[in-house]
C-alpha positions as CSV (number, residue, x, y, z in Angstrom):
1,X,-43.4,-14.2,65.0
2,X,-42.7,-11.3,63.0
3,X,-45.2,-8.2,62.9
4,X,-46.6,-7.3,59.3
5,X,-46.5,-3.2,59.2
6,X,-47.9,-1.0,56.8
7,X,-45.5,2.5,56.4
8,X,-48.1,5.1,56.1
9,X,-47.9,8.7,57.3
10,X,-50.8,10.3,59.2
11,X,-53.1,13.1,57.9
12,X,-51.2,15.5,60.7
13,X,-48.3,15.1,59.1
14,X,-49.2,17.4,56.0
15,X,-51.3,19.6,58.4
16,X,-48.1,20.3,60.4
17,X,-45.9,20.7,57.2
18,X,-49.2,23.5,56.3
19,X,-48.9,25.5,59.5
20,X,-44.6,25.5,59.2
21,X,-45.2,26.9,55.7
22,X,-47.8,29.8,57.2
23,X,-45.3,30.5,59.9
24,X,-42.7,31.2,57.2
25,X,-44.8,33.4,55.5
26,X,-46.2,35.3,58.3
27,X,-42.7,36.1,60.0
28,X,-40.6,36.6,56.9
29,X,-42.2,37.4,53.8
30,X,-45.0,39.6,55.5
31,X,-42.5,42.0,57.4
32,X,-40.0,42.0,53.7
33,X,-43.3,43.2,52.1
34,X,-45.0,45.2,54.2
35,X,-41.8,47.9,54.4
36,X,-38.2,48.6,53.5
37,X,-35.4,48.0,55.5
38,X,-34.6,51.4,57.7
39,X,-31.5,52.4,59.3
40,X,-32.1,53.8,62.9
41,X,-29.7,56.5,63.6
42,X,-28.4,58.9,66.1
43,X,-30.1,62.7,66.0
44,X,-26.5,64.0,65.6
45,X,-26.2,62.5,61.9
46,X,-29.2,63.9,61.4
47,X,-28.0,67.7,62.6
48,X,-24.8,66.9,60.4
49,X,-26.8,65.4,57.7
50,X,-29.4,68.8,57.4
51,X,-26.5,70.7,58.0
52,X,-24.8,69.2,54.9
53,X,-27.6,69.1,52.8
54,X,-27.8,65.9,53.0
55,X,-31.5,65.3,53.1
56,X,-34.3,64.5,50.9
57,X,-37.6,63.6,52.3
58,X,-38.4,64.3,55.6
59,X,-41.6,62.8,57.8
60,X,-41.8,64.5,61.2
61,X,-44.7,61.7,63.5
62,X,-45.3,63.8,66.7
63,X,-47.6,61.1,68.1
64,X,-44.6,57.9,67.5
65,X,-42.1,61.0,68.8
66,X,-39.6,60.3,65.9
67,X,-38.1,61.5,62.8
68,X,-37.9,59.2,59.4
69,X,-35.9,60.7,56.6
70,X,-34.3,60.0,53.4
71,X,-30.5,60.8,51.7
72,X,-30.9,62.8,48.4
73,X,-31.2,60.1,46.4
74,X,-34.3,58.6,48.4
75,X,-32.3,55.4,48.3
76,X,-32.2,54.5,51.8
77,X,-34.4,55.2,55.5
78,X,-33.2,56.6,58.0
79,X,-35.3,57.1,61.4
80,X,-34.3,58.7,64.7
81,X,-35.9,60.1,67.6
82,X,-37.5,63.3,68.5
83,X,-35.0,65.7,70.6
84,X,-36.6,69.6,71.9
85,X,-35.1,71.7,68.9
86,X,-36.5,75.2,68.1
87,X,-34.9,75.7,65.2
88,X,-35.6,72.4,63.4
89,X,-37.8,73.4,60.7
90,X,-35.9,76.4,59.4
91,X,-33.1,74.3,59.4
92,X,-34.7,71.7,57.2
93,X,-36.1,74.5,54.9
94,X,-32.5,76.3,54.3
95,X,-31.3,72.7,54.1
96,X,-33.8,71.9,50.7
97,X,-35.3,68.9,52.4
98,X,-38.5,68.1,51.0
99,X,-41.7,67.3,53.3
100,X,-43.6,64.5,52.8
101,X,-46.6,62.7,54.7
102,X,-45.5,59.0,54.4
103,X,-42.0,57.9,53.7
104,X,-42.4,54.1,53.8
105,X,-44.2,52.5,51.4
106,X,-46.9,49.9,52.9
107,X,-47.8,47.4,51.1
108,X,-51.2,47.5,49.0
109,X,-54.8,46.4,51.0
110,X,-55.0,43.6,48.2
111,X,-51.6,42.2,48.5
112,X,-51.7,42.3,52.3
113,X,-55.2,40.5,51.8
114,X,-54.1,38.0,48.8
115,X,-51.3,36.9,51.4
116,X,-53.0,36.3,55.1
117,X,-56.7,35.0,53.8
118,X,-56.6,34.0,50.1
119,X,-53.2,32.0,49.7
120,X,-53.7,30.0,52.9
121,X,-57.1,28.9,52.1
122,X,-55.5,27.8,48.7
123,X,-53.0,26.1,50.4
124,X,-55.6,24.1,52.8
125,X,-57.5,23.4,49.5
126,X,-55.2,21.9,47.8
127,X,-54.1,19.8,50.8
128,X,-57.5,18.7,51.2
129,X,-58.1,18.1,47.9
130,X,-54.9,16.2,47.7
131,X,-55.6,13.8,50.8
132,X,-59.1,13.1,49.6
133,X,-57.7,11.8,46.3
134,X,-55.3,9.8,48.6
135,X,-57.9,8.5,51.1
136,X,-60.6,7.3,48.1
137,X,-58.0,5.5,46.1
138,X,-56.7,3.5,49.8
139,X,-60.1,3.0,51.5
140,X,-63.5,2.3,50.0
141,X,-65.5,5.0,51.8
142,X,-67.1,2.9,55.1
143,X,-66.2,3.6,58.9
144,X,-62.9,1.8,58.6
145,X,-61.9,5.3,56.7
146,X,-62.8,8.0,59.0
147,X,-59.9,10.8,59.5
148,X,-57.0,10.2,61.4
149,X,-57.7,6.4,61.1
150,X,-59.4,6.8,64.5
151,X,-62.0,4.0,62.9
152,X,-59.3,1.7,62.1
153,X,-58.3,-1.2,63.9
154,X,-54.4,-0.9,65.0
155,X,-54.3,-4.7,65.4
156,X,-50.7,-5.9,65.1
157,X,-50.2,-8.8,62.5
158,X,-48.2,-11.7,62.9
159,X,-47.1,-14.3,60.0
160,X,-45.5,-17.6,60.3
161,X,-42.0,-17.4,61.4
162,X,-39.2,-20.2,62.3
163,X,-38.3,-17.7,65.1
164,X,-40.5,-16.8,68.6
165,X,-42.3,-18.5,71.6
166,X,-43.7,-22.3,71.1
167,X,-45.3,-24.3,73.8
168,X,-42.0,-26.0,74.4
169,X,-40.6,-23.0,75.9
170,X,-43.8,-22.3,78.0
171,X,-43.7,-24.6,81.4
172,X,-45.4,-25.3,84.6
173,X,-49.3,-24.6,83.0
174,X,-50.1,-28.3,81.3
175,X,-54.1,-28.2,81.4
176,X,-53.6,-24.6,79.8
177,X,-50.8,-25.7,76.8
178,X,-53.5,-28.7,76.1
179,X,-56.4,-26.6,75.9
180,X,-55.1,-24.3,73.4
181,X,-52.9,-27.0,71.6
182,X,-56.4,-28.4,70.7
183,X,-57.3,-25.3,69.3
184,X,-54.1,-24.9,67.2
185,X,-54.4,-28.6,66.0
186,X,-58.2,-28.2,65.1
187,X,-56.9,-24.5,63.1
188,X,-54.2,-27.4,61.1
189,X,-56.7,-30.4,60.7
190,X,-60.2,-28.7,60.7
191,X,-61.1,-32.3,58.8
192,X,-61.0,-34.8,61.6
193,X,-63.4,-32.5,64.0
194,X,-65.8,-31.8,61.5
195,X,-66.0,-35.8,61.0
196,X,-67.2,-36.2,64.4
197,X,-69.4,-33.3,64.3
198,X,-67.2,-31.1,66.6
199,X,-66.4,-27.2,66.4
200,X,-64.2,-25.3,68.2
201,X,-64.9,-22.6,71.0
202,X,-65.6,-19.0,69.3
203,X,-63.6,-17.7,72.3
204,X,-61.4,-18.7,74.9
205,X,-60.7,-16.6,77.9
206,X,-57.2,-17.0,79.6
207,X,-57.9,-15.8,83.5
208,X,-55.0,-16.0,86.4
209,X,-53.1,-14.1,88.5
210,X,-50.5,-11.1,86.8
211,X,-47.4,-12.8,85.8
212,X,-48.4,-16.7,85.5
213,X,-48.1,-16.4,81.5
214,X,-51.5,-15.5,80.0
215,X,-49.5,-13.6,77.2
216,X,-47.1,-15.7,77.3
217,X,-49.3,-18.7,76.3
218,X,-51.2,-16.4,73.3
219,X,-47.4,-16.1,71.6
220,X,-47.2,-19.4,72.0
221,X,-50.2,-19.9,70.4
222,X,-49.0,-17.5,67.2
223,X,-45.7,-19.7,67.2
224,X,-47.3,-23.2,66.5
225,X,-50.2,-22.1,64.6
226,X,-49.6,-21.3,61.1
227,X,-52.4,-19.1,60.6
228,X,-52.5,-15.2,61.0
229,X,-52.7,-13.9,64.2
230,X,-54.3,-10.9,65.4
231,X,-53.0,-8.9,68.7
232,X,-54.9,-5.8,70.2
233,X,-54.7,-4.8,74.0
234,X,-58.3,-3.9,75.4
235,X,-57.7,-0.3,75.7
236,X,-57.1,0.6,72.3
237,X,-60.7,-0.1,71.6
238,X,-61.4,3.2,73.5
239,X,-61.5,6.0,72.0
240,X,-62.1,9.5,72.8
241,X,-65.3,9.9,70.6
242,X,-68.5,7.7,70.8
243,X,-67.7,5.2,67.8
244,X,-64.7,5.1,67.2
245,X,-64.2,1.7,69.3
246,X,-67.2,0.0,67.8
247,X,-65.5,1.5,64.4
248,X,-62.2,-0.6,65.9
249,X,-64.0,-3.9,66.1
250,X,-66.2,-3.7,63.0
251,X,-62.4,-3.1,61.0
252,X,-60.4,-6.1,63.2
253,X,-63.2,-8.8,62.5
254,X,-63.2,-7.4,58.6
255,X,-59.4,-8.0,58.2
256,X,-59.6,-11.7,60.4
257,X,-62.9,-12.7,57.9
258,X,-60.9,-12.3,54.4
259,X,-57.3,-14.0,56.4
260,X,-59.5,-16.9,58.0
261,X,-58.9,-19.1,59.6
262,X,-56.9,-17.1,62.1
263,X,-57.0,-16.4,65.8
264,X,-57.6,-13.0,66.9
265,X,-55.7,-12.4,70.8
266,X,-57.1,-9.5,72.6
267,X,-54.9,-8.5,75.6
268,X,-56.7,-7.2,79.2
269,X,-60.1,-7.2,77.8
270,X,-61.7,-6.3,80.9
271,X,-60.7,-2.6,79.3
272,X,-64.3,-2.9,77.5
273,X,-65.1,-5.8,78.5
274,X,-66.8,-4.4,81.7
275,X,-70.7,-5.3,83.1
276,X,-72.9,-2.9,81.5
277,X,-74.8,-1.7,84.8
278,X,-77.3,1.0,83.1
279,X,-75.8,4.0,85.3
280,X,-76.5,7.2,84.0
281,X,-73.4,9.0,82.8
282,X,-71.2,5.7,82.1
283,X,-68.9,5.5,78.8
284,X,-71.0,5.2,76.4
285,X,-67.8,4.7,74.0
286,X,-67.0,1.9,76.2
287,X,-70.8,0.1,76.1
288,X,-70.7,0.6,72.3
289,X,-67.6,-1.4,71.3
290,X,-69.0,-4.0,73.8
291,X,-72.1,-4.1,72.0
292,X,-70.1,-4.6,68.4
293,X,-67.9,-7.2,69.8
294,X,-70.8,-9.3,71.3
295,X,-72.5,-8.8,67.8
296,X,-69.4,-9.9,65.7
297,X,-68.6,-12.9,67.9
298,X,-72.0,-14.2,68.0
299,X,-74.9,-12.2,65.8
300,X,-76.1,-13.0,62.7
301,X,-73.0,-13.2,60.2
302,X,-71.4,-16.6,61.2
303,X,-67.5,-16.1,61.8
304,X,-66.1,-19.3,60.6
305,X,-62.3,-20.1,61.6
306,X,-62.1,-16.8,63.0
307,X,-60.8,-18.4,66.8
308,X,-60.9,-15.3,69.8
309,X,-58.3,-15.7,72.3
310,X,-58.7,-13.0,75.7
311,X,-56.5,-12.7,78.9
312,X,-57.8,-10.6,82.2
313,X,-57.0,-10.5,85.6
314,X,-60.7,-9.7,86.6
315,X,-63.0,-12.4,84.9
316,X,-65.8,-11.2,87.7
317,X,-65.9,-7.4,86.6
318,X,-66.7,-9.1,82.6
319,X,-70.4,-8.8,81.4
320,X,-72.1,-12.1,81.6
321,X,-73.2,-11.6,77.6
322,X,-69.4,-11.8,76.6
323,X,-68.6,-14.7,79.0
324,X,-71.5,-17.4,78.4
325,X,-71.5,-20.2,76.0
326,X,-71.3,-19.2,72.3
327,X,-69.2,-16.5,72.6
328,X,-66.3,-17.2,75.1
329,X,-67.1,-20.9,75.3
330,X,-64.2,-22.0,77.3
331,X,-62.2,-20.2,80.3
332,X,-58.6,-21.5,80.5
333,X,-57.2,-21.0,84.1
334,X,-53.6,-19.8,84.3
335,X,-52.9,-20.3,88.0
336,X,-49.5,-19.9,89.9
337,X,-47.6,-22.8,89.0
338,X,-46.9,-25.9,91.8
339,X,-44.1,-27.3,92.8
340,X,-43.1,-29.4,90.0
341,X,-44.3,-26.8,87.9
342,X,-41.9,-24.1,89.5
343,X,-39.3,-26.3,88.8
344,X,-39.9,-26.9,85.3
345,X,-40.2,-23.1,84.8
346,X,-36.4,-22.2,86.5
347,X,-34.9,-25.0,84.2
348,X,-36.9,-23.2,81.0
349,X,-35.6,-19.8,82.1
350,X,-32.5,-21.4,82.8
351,X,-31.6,-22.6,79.2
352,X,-30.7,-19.2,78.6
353,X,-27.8,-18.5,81.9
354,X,-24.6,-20.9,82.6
355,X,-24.8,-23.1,85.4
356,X,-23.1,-24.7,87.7
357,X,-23.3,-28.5,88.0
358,X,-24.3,-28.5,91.6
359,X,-27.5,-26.3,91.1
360,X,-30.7,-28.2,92.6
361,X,-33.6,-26.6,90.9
362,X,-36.2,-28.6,93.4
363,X,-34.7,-27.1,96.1
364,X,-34.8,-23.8,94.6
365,X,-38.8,-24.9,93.8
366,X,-39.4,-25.3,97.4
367,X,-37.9,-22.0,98.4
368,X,-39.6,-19.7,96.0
369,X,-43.3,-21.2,96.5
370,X,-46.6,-18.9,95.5
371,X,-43.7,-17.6,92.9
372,X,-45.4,-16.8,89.5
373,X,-43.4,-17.4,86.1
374,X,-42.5,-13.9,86.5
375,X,-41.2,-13.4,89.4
376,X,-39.2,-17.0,88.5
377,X,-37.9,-15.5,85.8
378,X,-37.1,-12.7,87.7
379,X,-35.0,-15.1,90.1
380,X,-32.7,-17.0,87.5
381,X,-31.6,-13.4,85.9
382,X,-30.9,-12.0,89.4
383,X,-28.7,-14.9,90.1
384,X,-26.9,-14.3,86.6
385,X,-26.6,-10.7,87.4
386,X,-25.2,-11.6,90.9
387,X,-22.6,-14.3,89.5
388,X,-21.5,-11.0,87.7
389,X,-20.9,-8.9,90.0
390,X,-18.8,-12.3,91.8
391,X,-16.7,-12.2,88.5
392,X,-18.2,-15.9,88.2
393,X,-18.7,-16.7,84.7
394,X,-21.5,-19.6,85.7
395,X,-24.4,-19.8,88.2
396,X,-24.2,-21.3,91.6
397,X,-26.5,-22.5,93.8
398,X,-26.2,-19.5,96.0
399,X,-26.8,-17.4,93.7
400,X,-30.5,-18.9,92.9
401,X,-30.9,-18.8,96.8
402,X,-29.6,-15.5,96.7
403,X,-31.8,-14.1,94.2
404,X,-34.9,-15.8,95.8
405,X,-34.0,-13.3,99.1
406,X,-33.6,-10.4,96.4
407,X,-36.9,-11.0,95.4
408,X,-39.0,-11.4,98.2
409,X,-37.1,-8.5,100.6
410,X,-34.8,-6.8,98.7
411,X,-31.3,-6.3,98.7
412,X,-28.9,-6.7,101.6
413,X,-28.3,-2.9,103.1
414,X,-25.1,-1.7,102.9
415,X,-25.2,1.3,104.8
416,X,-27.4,0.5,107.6
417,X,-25.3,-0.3,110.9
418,X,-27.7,-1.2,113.8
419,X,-26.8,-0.8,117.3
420,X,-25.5,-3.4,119.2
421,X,-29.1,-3.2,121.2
422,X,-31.2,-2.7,118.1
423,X,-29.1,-6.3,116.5
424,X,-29.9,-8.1,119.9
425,X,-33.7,-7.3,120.0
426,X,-33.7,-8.3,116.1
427,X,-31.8,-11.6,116.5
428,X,-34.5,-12.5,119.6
429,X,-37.3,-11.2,117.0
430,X,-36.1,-14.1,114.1
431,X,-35.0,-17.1,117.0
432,X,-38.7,-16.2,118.8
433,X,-40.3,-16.9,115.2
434,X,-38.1,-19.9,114.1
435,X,-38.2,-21.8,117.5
436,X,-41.7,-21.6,118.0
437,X,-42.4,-23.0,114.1
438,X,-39.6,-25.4,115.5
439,X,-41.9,-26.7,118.7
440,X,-44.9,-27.3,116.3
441,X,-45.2,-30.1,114.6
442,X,-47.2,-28.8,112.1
443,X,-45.4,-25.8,111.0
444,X,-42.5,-25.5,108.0
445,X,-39.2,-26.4,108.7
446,X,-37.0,-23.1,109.1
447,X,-34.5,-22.6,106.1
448,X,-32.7,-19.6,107.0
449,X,-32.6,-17.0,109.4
450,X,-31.1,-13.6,108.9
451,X,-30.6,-10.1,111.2
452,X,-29.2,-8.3,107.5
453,X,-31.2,-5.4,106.8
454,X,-33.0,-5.3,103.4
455,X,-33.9,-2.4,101.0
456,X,-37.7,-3.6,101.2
457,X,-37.3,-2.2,105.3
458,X,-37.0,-5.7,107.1
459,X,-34.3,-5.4,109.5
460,X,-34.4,-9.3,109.4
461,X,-36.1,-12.4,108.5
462,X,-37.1,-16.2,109.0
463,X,-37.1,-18.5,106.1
464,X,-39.8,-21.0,106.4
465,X,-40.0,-23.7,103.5
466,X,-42.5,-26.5,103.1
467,X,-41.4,-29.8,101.5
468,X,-43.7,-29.9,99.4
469,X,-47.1,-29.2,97.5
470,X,-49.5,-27.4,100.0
471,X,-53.3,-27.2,99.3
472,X,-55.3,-27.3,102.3
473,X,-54.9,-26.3,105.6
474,X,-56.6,-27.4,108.9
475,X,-57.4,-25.4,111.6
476,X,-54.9,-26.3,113.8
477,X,-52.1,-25.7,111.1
478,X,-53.8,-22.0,110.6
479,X,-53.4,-21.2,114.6
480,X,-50.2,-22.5,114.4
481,X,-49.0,-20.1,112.0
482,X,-50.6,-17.2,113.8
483,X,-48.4,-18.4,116.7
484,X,-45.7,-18.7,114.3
485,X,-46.2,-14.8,113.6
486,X,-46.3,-13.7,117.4
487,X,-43.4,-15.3,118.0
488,X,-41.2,-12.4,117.7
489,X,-43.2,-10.0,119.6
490,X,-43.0,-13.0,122.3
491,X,-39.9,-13.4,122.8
492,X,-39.1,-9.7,122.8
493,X,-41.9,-9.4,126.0
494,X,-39.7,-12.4,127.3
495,X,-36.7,-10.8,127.7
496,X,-36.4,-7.4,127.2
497,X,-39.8,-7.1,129.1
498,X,-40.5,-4.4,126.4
499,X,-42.3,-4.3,122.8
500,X,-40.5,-2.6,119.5
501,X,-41.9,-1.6,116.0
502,X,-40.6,-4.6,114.0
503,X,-43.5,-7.0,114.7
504,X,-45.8,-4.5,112.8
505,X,-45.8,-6.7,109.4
506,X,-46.7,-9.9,111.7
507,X,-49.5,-8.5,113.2
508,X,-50.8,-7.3,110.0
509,X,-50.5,-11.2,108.6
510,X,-52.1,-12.4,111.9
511,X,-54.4,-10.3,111.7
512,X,-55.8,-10.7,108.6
513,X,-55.0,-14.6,108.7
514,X,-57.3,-14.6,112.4
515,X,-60.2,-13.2,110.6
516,X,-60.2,-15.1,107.3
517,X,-60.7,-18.2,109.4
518,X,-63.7,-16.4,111.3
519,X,-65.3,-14.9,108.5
520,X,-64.6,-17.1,105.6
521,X,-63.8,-20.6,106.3
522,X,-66.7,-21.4,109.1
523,X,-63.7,-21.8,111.9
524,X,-65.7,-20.6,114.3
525,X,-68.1,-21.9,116.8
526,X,-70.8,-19.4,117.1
527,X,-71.1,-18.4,113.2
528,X,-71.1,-22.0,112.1
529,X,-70.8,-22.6,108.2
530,X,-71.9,-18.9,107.5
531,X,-69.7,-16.6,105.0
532,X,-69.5,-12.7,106.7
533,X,-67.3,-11.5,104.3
534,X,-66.9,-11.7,100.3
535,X,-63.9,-11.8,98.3
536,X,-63.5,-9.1,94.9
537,X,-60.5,-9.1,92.4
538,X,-59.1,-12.8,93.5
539,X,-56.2,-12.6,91.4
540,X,-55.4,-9.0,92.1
541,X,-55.2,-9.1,95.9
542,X,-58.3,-10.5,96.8
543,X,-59.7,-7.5,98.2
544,X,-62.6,-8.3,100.9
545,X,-65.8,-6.6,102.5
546,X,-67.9,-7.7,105.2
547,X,-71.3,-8.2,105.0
548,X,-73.2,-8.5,107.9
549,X,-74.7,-6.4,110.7
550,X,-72.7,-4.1,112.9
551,X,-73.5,-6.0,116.0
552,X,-71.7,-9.3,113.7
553,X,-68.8,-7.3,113.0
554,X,-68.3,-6.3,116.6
555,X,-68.6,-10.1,117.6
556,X,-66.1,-11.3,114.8
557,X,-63.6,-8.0,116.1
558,X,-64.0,-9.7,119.5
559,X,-63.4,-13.1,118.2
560,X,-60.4,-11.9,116.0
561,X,-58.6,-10.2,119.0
562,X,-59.3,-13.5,121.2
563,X,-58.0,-15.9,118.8
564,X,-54.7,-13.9,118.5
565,X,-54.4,-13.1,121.8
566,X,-54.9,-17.4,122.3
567,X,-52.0,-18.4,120.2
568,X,-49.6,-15.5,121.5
569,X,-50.0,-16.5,125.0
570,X,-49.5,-20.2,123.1
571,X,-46.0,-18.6,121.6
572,X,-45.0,-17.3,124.9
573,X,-45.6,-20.6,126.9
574,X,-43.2,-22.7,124.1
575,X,-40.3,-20.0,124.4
576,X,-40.6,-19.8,128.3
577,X,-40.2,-23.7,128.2
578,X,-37.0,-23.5,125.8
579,X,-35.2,-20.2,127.6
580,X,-32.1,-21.5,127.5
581,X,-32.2,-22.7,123.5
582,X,-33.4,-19.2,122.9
583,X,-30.7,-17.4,124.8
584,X,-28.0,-19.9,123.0
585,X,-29.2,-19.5,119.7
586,X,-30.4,-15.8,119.6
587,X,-26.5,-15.2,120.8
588,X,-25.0,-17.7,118.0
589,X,-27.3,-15.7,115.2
590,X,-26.0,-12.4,116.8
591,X,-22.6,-13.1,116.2
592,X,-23.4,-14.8,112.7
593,X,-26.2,-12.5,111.5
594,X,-27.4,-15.4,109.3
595,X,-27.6,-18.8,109.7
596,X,-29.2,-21.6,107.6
597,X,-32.0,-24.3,109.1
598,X,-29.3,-27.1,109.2
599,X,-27.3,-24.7,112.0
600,X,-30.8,-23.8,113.9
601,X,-31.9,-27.6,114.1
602,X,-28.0,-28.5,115.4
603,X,-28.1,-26.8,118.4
604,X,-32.1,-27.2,118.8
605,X,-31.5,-30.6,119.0
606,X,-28.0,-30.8,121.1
């Protein structure tokens, strides 16, 4: 699509060209006129210039402690200082110099007054009068012509163009492409709906997680409709004065009306789009442009083919007056994509990198799952980058699984060298994890295991992929993986009868993995089917509270620290029983430093 701009300076730029020309005037022409140029001078040419009768006017200032004089033909200034001299003023009388009270000629009251007040009120006058002329002849007077253009909507415009995003280049979010195709056909053939009887949402709200294509899918949008099409990011609604944002909307809904039908995109409207909770002291600037943009999308003026298309991460901090029927109609979920989704995704970013022949982008799929189009992307231009830096002029296979490891811990570490102690405790830290998700039979088959130090602070890592789409998980699948996690701390107790730092991430996961299944999915005995903790901000973290008595919370703390205590005793029983395949392979990966699943089930299974 290609952005419509108007070239138009802004009101500051005459101001500033004002105050350059003021700054002129004040350091140059003020100083020429107020005085002539003098000539500073020693008090020896002015002894040798008395003595040669030299002299014309002479101004003695006791109080400045200097002498100002003039050559006979009062043609040029000369000033020097005051020295202790008895004698001076006989020697200026036998000399014929001439006394006088003022020497330099200051410039009159009325010229000095003409100058700082009079000529730059003219100047801002005439300015003013000139940017009036401008503003009346360009705007018609309303809000939409307040100064600076803080009143006017900054909307970018897009116009048909052959170039730009369509929903072929958009994968792995079908439901999503077929909502909004509906809306783009409807926008094309209005005459078939209107048949039936049917009308279009007034609004559809894009929600998911950051990264899964929200934006992504409104360019889309602009590509295969051939309407005008409106994009404004929340934020620049707000303003700094109470107003100006309600000001914003008024003007964008103006300019869609007369271009209808058209589809207005507004970017992270959470920005203003927030619950109005009466506190006192809120934004009223924010509550304001709410207010106009709940009246323009559904008050009394009707706004016919004018379509509203909105992305935000936080659909649960909106106000429920924007998101009920009438004015955001329909919510689109843009969720992270699946398996055959994530696979569709790396072969569209794909399109644009050479490949190899042998690249298997379902493998790749399976290795990169709860990846978002982003971080996919991400993935396929790190392995191009990498095939580079190989002096490879197409992608390989390794390089996708490569980049997957770039993305999820960083880059290998080339300058830290662990002690041949340090590189045995790590290599029984990874075999501990991978052998006990080995003896389960519901855990993920290992794909890699590495004791290479990455930039993200892992001195090493297990690779655990599942084969294939993952929804739900049971109970004994969630223990499992706690047991998974404490395997590394287990098999460090086992046989250095000692505890290091590095299991610090997988207690935080086991953790925090324990008490979900406590608190939220009714996993334990003695709360039954009841919720003790809430969930805020589901696609940004999923940030949780608890909400229940302190005497709950110490019994779910107890229950927490019993369950992980359960399965870690669980992980040291399975590595006890298989000491030897943990000695044998913790000694292979030591000598390796990274071996792949195929290796690790070999000599598992010898």
């Amino acid at each position: 699509m290609q952005e419509v701009k108007k070239p138009r300076k802004p009101l500051i730029y005459y101001y500033v060209i004002v105050i350059i020309i003021l700054l002129l005037f004040n350091f140059l022409v003020m100083p020429w006129a107020a005085e002539r140029q003098i000539k500073e001078v020693g008090y020896d040419t002015f002894m040798k210039m008395t003595d040669e009768k030299k002299i014309g006017l002479v101004q003695i200032d006791q109080q400045e402690n200097e002498i100002v004089f003039t050559n006979t033909d009062e043609d040029q200034v000369y000033k020097t200082g005051m020295v202790e001299d008895p004698g001076l003023t006989q020697r200026l009388f036998d000399s014929g110099a001439k006394f006088s009270g003022q020497i330099v000629e200051q410039a009159s009251p009325l010229l000095t007054f003409i100058l700082s007040w009079v000529l730059p009120i003219v100047i801002f006058v005439g300015i003013g009068q000139y940017m009036s002329r401008k503003l009346m002849s360009k705007a018609s007077g309303g809000p939409n012509s307040m100064i600076f253009g803080m009143g006017k909507s900054n909307a970018k415009v897009y116009v048909k163009s052959s170039e730009g995003i369509r929903f072929s280049d958009v994968a792995g979010e079908d439901e999503a492409k077929e909502n909004l195709s509906e809306i783009v056909d409807y926008l094309h053939n209005p005459g078939k709906y209107k048949e039936v009887g049917a009308s279009m949402p007034k609004g559809v709200l894009l929600v998911g997680p950051p990264g899964t294509g929200k934006t992504m899918l409104a360019k889309a949008v602009a590509g295969e409709a051939n309407v005008p099409f409106f994009s404004m990011s929340g934020s620049e609604f707000v303003e700094m004065f109470v107003g100006m944002g309600a000001s914003k909307v008024r003007d964008l809904f103006k300019q869609a009306k007369e271009k209808a039908p058209c589809i207005v995109f507004i970017d992270e409207i959470d920005a203003i789009g927030q619950k109005r909770d009466g506190r006192v002291g809120g934004n009223d600037e924010r509550e304001q442009t709410l207010n106009q943009l709940l009246t323009e999308m559904d008050g009394f003026e009707t706004n016919n083919g004018v379509i509203i298309l909105a992305a935000t991460n936080r659909p649960e901090s909106l106000d429920p007056a924007l998101t009920r029927p009438g004015r955001f109609d329909r919510r689109v979920p843009v969720e992270l994509p699946d398996l055959k989704g994530r696979e569709d995704i790396l072969k569209v970013h794909a399109k644009k990198v050479k490949l190899d022949e042998s690249v298997d982008f379902s493998v790749i799929a399976r290795m990169a799952s709860g990846a978002s189009g982003a971080e996919l992307a991400n993935i396929v231009n790190e392995a191009a980058l990498r095939a580079v830096r190989e002096n490879r002029k197409y992608v390989t296979q390794s390089d996708l699984e490569e980049s997957i490891e770039v993305v999820i811990a960083g880059y290998q570490k080339k300058n830290a060298i662990l002690t041949d102690k340090e590189k045995k405790v790590v290599a029984y830290h990874e075999i501990g994890h991978a052998l006990v998700a080995a003896k389960q039979t519901n855990s993920a088959p290992v794909q890699k295991i590495t004791i290479v130090p990455r930039t993200s602070g892992a001195l090493g890592y297990t690779m655990q992929v599942d084969e294939g789409n993952h929804y739900l998980m049971s109970q004994e699948e969630l223990e499992n993986k706690i047991a998974t996690l404490t395997g590394g701390r287990a098999a460090e107790e086992i046989v250095f009868h000692s505890s290091s730092t590095g299991a610090s991430n997988d207690i935080e996961q086991a953790t925090k993995l324990a008490r979900s299944m406590i608190t939220r999915y009714g996993m334990s005995k003695d709360f039954d089917m009841v919720a003790m903790e809430t969930v805020t901000n589901q696609y940004l973290g999923g940030d949780t509270s608890l909400s229940c008595s302190a005497e709950t919370q110490a019994e779910i703390d107890r229950q927490v620290v019993e369950l992980v205590k359960r399965q870690h005793q669980k992980a040291v029983r399975i590595l006890e029983e298989n000491r030897g395949k943990l000695d044998e392979l913790a000694d292979y990966l030591y000598e390796k430093e990274t071996i792949t699943g195929e290796e690790f089930m070999n000599i598992l299974n010898k």
